[in-house]
PDB file of N, CA, C and O in Angstrom, chain B, residues numbered from 101:
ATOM      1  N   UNK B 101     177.829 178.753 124.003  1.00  0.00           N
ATOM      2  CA  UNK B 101     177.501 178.651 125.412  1.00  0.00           C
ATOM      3  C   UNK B 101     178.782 178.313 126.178  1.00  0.00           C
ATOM      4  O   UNK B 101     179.343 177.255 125.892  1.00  0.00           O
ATOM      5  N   UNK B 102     179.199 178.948 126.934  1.00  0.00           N
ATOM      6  CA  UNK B 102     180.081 178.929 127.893  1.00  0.00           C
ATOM      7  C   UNK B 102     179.967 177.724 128.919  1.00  0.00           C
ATOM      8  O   UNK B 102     178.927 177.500 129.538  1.00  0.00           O
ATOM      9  N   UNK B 103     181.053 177.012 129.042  1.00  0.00           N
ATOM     10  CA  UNK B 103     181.523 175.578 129.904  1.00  0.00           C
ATOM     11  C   UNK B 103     180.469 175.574 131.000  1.00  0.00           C
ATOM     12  O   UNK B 103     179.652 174.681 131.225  1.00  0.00           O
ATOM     13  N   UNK B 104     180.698 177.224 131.920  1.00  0.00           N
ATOM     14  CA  UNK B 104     179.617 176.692 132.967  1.00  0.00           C
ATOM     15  C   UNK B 104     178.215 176.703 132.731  1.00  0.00           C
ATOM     16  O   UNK B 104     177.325 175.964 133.152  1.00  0.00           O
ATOM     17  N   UNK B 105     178.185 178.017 131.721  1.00  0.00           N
ATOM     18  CA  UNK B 105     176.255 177.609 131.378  1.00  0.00           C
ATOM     19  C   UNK B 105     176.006 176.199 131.056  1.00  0.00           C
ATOM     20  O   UNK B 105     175.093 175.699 131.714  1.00  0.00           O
ATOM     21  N   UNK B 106     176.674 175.322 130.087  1.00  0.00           N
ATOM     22  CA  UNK B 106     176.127 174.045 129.804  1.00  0.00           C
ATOM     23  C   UNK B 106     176.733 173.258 130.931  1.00  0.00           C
ATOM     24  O   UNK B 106     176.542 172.048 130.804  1.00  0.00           O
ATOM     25  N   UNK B 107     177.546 173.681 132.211  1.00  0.00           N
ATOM     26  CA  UNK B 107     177.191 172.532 133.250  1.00  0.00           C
ATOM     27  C   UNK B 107     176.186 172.685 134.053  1.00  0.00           C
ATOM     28  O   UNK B 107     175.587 171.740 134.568  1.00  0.00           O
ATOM     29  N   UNK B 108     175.889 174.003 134.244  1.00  0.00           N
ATOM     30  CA  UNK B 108     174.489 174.448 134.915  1.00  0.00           C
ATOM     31  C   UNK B 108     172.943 174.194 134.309  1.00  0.00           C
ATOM     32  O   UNK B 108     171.882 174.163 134.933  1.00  0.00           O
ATOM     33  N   UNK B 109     173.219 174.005 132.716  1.00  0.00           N
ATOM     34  CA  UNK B 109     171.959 173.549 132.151  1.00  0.00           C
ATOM     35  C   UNK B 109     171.767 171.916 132.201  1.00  0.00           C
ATOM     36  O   UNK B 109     170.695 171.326 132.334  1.00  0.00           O
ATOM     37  N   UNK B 110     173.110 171.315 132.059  1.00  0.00           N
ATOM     38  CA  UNK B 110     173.049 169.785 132.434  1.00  0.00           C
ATOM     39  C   UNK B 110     172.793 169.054 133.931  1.00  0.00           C
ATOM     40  O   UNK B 110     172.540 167.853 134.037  1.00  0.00           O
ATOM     41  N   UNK B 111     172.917 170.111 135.229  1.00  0.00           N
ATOM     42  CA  UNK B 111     172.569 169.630 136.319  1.00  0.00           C
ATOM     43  C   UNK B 111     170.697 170.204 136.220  1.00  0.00           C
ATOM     44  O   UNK B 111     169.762 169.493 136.587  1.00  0.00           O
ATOM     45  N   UNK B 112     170.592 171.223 135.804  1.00  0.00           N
ATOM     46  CA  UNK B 112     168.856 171.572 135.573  1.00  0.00           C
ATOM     47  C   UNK B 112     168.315 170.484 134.581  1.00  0.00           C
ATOM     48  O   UNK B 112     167.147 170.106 134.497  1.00  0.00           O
ATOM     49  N   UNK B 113     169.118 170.162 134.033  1.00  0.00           N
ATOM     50  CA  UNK B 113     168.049 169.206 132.750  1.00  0.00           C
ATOM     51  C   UNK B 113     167.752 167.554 133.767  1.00  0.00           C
ATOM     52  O   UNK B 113     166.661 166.990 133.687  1.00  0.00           O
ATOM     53  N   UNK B 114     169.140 166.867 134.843  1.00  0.00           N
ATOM     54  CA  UNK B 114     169.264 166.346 135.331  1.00  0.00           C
ATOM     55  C   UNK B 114     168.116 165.858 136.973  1.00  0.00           C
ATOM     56  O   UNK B 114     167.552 164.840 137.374  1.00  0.00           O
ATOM     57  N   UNK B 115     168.244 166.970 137.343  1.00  0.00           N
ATOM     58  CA  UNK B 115     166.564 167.499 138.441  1.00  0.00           C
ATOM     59  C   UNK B 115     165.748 167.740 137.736  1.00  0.00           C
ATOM     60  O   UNK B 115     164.754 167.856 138.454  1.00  0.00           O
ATOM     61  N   UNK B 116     165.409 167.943 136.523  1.00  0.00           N
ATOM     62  CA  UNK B 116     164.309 167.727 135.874  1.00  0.00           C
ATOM     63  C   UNK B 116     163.612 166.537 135.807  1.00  0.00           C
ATOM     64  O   UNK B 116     162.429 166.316 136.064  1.00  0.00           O
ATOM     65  N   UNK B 117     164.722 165.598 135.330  1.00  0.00           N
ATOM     66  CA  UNK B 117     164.437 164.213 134.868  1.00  0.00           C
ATOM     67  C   UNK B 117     163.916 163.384 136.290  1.00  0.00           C
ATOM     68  O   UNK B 117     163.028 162.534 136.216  1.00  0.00           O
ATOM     69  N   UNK B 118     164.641 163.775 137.705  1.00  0.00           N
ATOM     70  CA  UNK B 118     164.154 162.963 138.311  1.00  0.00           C
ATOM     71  C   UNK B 118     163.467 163.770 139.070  1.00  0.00           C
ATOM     72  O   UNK B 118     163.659 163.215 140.152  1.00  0.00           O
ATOM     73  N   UNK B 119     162.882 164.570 139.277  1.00  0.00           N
ATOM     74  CA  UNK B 119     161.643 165.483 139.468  1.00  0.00           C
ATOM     75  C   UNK B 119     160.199 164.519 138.982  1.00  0.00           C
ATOM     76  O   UNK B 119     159.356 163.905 139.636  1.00  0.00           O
ATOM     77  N   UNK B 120     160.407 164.742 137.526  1.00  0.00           N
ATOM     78  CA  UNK B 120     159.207 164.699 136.848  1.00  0.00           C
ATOM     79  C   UNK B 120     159.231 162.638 136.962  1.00  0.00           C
ATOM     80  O   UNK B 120     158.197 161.977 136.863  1.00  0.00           O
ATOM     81  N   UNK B 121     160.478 162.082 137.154  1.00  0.00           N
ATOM     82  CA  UNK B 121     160.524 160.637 137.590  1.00  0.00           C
ATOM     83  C   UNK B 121     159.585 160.330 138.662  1.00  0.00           C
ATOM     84  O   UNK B 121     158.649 159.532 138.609  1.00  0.00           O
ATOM     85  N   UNK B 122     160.064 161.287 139.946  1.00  0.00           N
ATOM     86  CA  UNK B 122     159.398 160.984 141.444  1.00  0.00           C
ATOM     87  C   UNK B 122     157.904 161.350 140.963  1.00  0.00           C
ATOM     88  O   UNK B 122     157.016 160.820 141.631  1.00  0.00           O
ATOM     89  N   UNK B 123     157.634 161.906 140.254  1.00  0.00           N
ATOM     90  CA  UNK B 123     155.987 162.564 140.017  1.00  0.00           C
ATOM     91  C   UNK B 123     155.340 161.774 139.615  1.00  0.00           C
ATOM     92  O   UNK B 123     154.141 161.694 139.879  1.00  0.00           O
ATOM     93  N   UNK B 124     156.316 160.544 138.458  1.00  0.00           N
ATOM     94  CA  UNK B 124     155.272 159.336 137.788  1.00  0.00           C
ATOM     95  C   UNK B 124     155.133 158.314 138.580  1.00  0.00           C
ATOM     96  O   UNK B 124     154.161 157.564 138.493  1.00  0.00           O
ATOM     97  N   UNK B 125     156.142 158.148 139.501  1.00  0.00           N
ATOM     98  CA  UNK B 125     156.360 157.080 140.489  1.00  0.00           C
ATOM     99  C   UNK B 125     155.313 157.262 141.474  1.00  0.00           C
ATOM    100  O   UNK B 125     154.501 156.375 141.736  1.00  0.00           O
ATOM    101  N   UNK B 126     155.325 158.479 142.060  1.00  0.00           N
ATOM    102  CA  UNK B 126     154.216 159.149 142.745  1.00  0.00           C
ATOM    103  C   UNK B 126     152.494 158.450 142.163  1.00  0.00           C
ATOM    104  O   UNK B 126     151.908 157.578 142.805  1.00  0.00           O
ATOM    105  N   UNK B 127     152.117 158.872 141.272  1.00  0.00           N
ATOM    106  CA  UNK B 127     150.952 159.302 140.618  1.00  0.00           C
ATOM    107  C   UNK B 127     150.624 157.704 139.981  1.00  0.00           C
ATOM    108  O   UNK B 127     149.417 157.507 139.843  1.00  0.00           O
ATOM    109  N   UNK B 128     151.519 156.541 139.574  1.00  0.00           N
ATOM    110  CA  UNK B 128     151.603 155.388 139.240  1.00  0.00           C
ATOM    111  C   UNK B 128     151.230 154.930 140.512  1.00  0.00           C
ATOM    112  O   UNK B 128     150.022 154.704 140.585  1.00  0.00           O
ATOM    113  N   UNK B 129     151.929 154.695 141.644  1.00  0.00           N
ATOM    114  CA  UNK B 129     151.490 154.163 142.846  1.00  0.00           C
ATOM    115  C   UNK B 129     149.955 154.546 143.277  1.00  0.00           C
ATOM    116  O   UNK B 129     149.358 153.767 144.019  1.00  0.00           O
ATOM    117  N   UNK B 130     149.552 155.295 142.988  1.00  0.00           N
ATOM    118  CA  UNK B 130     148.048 155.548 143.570  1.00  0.00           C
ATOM    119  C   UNK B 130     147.329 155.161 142.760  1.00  0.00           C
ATOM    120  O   UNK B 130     146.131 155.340 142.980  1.00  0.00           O
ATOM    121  N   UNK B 131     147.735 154.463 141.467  1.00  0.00           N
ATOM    122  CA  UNK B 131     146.466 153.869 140.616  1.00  0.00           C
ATOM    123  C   UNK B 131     145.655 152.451 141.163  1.00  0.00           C
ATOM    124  O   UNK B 131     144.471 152.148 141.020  1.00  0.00           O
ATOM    125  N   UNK B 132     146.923 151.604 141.939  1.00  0.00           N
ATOM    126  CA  UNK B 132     146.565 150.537 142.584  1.00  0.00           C
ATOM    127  C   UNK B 132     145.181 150.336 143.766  1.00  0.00           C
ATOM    128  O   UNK B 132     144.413 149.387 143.927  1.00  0.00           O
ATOM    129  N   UNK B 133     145.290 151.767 144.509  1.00  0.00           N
ATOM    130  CA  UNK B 133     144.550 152.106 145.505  1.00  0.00           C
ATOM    131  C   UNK B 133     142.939 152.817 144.787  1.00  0.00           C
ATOM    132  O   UNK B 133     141.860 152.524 145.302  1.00  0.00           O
ATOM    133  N   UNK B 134     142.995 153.337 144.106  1.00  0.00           N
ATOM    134  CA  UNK B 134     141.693 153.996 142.785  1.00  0.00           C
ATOM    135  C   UNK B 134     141.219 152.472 142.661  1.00  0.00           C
ATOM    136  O   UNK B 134     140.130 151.923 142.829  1.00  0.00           O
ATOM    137  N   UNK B 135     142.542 151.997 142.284  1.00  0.00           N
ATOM    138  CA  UNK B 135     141.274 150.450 141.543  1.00  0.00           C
ATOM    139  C   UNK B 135     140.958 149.854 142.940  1.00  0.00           C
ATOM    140  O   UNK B 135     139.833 149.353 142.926  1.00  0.00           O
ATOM    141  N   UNK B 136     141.620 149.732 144.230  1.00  0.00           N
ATOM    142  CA  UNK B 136     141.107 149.166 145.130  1.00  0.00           C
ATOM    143  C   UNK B 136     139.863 149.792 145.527  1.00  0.00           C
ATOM    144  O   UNK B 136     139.184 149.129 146.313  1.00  0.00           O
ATOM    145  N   UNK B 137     139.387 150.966 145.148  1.00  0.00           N
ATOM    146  CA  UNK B 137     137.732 151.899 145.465  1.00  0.00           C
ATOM    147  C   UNK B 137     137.170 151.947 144.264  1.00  0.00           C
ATOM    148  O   UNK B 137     136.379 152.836 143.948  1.00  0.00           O
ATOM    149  N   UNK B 138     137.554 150.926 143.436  1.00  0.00           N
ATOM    150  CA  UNK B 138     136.898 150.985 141.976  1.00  0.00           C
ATOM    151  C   UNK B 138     136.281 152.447 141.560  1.00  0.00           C
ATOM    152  O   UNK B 138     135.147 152.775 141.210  1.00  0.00           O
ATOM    153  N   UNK B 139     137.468 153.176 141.736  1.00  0.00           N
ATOM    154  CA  UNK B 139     137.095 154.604 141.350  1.00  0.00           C
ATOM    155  C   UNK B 139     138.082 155.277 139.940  1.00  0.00           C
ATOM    156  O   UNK B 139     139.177 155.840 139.925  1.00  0.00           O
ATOM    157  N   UNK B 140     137.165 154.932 138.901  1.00  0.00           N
ATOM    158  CA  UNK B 140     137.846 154.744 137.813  1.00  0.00           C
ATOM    159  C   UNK B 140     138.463 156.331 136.914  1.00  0.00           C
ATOM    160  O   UNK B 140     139.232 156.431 135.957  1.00  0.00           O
ATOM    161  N   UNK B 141     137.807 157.292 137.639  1.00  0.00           N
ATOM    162  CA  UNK B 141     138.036 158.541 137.415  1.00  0.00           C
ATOM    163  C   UNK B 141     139.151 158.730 138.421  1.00  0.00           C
ATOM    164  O   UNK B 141     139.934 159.639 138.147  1.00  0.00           O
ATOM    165  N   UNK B 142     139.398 157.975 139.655  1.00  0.00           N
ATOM    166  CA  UNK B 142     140.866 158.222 139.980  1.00  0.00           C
ATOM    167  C   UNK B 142     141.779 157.332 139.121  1.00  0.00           C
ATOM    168  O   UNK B 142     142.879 157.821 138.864  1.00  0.00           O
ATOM    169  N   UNK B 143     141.614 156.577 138.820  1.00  0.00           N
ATOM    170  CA  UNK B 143     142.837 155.651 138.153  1.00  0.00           C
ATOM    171  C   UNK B 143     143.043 155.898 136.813  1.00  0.00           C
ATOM    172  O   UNK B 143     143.943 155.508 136.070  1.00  0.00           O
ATOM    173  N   UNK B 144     141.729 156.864 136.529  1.00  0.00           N
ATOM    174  CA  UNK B 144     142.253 157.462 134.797  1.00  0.00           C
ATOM    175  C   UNK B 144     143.133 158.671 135.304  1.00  0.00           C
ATOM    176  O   UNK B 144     144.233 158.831 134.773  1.00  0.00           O
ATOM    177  N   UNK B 145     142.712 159.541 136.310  1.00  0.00           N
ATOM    178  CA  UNK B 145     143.823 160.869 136.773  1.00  0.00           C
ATOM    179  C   UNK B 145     144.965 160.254 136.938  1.00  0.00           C
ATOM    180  O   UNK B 145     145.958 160.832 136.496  1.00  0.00           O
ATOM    181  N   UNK B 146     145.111 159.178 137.484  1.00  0.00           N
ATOM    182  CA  UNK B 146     146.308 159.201 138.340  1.00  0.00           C
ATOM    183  C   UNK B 146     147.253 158.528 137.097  1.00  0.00           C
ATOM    184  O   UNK B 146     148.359 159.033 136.904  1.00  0.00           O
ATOM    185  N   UNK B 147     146.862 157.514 136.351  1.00  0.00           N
ATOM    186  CA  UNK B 147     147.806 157.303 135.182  1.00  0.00           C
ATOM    187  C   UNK B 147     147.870 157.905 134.221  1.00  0.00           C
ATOM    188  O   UNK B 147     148.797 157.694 133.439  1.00  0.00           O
ATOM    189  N   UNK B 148     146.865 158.894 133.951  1.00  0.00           N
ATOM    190  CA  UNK B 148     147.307 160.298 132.730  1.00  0.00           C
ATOM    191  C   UNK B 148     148.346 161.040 133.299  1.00  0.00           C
ATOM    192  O   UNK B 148     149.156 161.541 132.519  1.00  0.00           O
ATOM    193  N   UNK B 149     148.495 161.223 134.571  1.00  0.00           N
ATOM    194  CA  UNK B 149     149.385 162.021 135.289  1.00  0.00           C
ATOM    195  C   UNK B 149     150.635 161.315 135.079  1.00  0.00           C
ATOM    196  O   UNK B 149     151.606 161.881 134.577  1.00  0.00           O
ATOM    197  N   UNK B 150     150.648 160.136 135.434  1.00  0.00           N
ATOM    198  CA  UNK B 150     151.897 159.498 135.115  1.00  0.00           C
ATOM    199  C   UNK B 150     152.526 159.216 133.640  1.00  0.00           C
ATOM    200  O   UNK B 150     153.689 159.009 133.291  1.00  0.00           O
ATOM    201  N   UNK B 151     151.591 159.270 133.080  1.00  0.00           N
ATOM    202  CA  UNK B 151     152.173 159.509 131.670  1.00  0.00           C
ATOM    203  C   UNK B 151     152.978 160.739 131.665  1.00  0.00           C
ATOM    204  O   UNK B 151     154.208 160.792 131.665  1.00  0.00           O
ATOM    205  N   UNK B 152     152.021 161.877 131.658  1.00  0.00           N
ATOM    206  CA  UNK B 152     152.151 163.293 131.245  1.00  0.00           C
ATOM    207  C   UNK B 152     153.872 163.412 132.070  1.00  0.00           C
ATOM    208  O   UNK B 152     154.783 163.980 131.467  1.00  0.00           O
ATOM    209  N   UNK B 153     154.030 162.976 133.067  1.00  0.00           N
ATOM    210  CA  UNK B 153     155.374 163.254 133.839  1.00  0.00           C
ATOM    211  C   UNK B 153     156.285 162.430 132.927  1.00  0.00           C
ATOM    212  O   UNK B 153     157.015 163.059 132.161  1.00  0.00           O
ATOM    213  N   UNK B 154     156.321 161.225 132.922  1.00  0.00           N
ATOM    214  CA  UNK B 154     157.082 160.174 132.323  1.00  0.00           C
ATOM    215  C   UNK B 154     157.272 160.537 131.228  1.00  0.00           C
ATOM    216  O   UNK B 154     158.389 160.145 130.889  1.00  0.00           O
ATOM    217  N   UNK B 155     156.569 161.345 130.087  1.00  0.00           N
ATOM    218  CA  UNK B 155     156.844 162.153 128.739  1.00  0.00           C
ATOM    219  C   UNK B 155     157.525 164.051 128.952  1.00  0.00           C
ATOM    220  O   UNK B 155     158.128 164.702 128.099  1.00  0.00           O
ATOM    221  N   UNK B 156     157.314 164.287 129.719  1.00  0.00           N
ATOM    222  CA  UNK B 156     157.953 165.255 130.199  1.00  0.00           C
ATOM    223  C   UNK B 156     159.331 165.055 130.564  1.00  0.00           C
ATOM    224  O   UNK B 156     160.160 165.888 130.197  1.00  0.00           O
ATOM    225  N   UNK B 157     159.828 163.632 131.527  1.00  0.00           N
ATOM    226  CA  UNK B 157     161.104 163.655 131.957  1.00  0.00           C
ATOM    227  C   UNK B 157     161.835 162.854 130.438  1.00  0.00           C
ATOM    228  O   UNK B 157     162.962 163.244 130.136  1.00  0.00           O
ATOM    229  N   UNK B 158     161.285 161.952 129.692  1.00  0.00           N
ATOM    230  CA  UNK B 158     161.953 161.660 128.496  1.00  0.00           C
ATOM    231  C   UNK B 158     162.380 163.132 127.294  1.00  0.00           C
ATOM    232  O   UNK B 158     163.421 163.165 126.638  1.00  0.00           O
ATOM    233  N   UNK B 159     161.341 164.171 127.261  1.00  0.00           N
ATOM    234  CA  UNK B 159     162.069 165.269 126.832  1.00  0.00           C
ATOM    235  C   UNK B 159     162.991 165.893 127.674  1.00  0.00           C
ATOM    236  O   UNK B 159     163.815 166.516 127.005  1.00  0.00           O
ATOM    237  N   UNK B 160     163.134 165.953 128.591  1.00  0.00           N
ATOM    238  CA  UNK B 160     164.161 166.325 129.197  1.00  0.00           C
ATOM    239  C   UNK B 160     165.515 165.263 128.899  1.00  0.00           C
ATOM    240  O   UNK B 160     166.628 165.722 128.644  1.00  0.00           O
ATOM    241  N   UNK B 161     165.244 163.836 128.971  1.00  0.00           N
ATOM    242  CA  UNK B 161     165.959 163.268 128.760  1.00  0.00           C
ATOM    243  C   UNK B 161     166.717 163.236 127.133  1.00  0.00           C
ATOM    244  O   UNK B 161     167.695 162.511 126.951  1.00  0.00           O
ATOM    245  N   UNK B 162     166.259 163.931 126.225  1.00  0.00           N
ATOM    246  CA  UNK B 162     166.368 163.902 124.701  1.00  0.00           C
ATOM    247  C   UNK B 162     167.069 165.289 124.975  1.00  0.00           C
ATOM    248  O   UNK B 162     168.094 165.379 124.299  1.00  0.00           O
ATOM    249  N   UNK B 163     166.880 166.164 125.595  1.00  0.00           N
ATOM    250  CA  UNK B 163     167.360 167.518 125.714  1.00  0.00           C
ATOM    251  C   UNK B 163     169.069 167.436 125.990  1.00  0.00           C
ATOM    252  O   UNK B 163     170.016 167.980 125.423  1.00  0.00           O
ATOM    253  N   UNK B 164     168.946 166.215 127.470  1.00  0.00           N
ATOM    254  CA  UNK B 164     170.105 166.721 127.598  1.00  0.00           C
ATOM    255  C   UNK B 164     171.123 165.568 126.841  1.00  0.00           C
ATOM    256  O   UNK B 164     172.316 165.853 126.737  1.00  0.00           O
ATOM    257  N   UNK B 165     170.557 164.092 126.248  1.00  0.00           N
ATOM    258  CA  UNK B 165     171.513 163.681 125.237  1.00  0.00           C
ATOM    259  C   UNK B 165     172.030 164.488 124.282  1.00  0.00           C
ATOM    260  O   UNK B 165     173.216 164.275 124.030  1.00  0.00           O
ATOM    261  N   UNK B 166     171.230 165.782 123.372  1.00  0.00           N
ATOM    262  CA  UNK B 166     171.378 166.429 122.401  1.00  0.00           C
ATOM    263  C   UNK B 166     172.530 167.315 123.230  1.00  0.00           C
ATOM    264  O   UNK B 166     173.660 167.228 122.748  1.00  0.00           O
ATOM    265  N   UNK B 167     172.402 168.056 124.275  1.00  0.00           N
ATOM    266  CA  UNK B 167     173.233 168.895 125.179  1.00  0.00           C
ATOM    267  C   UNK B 167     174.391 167.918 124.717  1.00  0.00           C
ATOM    268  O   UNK B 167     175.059 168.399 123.802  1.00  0.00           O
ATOM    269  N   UNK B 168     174.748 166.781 125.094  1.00  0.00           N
ATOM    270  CA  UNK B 168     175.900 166.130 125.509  1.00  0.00           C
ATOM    271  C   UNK B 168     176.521 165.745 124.338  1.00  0.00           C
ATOM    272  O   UNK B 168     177.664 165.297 124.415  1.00  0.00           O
ATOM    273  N   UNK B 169     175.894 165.854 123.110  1.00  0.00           N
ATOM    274  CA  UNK B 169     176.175 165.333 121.955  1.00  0.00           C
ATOM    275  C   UNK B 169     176.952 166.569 121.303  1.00  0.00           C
ATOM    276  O   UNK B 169     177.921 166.390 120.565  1.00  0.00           O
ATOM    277  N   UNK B 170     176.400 167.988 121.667  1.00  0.00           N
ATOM    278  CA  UNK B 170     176.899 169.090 120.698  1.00  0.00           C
ATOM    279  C   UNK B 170     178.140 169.660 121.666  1.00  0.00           C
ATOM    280  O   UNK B 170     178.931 170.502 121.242  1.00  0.00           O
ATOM    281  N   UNK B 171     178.215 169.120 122.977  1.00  0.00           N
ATOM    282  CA  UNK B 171     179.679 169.570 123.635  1.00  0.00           C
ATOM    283  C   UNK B 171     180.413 168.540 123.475  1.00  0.00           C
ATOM    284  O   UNK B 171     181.579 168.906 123.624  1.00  0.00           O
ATOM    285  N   UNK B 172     180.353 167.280 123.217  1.00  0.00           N
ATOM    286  CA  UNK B 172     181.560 166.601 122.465  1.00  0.00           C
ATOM    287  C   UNK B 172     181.732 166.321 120.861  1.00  0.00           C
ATOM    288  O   UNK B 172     182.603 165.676 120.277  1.00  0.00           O
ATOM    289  N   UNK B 173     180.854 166.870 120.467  1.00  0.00           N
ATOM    290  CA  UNK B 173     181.335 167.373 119.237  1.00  0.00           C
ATOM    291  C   UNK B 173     182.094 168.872 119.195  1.00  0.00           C
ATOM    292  O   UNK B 173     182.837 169.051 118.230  1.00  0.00           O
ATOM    293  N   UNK B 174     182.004 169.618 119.862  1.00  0.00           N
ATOM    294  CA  UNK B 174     182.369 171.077 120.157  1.00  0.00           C
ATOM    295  C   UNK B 174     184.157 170.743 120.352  1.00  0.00           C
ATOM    296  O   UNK B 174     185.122 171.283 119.812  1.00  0.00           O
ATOM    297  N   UNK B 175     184.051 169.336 121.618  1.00  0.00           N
ATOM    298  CA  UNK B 175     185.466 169.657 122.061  1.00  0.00           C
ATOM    299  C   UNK B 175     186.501 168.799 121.084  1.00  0.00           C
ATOM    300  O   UNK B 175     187.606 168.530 121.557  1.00  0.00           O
ATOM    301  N   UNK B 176     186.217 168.412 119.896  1.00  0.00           N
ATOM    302  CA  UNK B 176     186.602 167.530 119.013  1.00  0.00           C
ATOM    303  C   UNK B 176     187.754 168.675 118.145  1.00  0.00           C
ATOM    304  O   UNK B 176     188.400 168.283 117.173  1.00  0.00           O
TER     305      UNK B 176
END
């Protein structure tokens, strides 16, 4: 992979991470308000959601340690 593809895949892996961040942050904050309407089918959506993001941006986050690991081993 060529220098700029893996800087272009490391700024995409990077908006990934805080993409799918703002989404758990998002979707975490509205669980407070579900439990304030004791509406427990919102506060199960809204923190499965925040999982599902928060495990999404940690693979991203494993993606691009591995990225960063095989271009400084590359430039060795």
């Amino acid at each position: 992979m060529s220098k700029a593809a893996i800087h272009d895949h490391r700024i995409l892996l990077v908006r990934d991470i805080a993409e799918n961040a703002a989404l758990a942050s998002h979707y975490s904050a509205m669980t407070p308000t579900y439990a304030d309407l004791n509406d427990r089918a919102g506060m199960r959506y809204s923190l499965k959601s925040a999982i599902a993001y928060i495990k999404a941006a940690a693979r991203s986050w494993n993606d691009l340690e591995m990225l960063d690991d095989q271009t400084s081993e590359s430039s060795k």
